[in-house]
N, C-alpha and C positions, 0 to 999 in steps of 0.2 A: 877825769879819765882814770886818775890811779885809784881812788876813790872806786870806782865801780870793779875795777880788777880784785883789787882785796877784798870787795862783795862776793867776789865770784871765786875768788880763792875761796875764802871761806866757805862758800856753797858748799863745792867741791868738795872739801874738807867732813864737812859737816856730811854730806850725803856718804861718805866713807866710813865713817864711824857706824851710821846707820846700817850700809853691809856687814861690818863687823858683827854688829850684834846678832845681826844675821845668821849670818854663818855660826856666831858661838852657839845661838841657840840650834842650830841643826846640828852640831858637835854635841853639844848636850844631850840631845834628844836621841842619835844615833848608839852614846854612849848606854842611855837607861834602856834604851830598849834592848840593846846587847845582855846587860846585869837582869835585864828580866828574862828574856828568852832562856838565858840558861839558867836563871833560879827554877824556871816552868821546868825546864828539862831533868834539871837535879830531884825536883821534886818525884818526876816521872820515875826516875833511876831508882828513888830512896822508895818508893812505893813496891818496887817490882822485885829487889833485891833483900832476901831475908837479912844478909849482914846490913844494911840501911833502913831496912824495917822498922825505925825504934821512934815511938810515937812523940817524944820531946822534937826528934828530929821533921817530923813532917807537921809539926804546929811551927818550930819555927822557921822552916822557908818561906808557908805562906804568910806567915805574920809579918817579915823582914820584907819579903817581897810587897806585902799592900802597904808599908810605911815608904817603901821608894816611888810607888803608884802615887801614893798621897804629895811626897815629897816633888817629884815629876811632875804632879798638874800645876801645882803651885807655880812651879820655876817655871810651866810656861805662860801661866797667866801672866808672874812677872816682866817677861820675856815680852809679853803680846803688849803687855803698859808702857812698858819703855822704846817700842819700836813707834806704838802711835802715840806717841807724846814726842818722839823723834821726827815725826812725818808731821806732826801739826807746826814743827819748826822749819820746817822744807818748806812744807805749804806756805809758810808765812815768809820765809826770805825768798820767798818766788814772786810775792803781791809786787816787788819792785824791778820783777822781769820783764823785757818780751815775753820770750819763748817761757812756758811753766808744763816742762814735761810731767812733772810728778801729779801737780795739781787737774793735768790735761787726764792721764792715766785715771784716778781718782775718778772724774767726771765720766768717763767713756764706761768702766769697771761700776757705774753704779753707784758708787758710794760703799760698795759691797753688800749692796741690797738686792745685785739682779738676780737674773736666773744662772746666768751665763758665769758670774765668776762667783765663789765662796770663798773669802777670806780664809787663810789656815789658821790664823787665830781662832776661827770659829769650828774649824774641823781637827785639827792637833789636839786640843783637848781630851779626844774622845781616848785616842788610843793607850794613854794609863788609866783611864775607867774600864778598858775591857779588859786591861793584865790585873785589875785590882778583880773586875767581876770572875776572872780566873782563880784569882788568889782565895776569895770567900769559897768558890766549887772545890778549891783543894784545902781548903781547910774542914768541908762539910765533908769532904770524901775522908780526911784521917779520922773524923770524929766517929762519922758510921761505920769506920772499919775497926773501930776499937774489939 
């Protein structure tokens, strides 16, 4: 019996760490999109304003900006590797369950194949390729306004 409790502590344990990353990764992500929104917006300012007019200035926002894009997708790819490498140890200290909520979820959700649910792993991604595809339009925009 104590045997299966300290199984289950540790479950327990274990599926918390797993929130954490969680969560860090939604802290991250809430963070780069704040540092891009207003690099987009500076940009806007430095275009509109003769005193910020100054062409070193609007090459390097978007350049800094599509290096935190670049830097961004990575951390969540990272981010998506180490949640399902966390969930494949759920999964597995669940085979010596009853009850296997996570692995039940999993089954019901598809595998993340259905129509009905899309993994954010697979849709997160997108949103530093669109601040990057922003970034390329505002660097084509300082080029042709030379």
């Amino acid at each position: 019996m104590e045997e299966k409790s300290l199984n289950f502590d540790l479950y327990k344990f274990y599926v918390e760490q797993a929130e954490k990353v969680s969560l860090k990764r939604a802290d991250t992500n809430r963070y780069l999109l704040t540092v891009n929104t207003f690099l987009i917006g500076l940009f806007s300012i430095s275009t509109n304003f003769e005193a910020f007019a100054k062409p070193l200035w609007n090459y390097l926002v978007p350049a800094s900006g599509a290096l935190i894009c670049l830097t961004w997708y990575i951390m969540i790819k990272s981010y998506s590797n180490l949640n399902s490498a966390k969930f494949k140890v759920i999964h597995k200290m669940e085979e010596s369950m009853e009850f296997r909520p996570f692995t039940m979820e999993w089954m019901f959700a598809a595998q993340g194949k259905g129509k009905a649910y899309k993994p954010i792993s697979k849709v997160e991604p997108n949103i530093p390729l669109i601040f990057l595809a922003l970034y390329v339009f505002a660097a084509i925009f300082a080029i042709s306004s030379l």
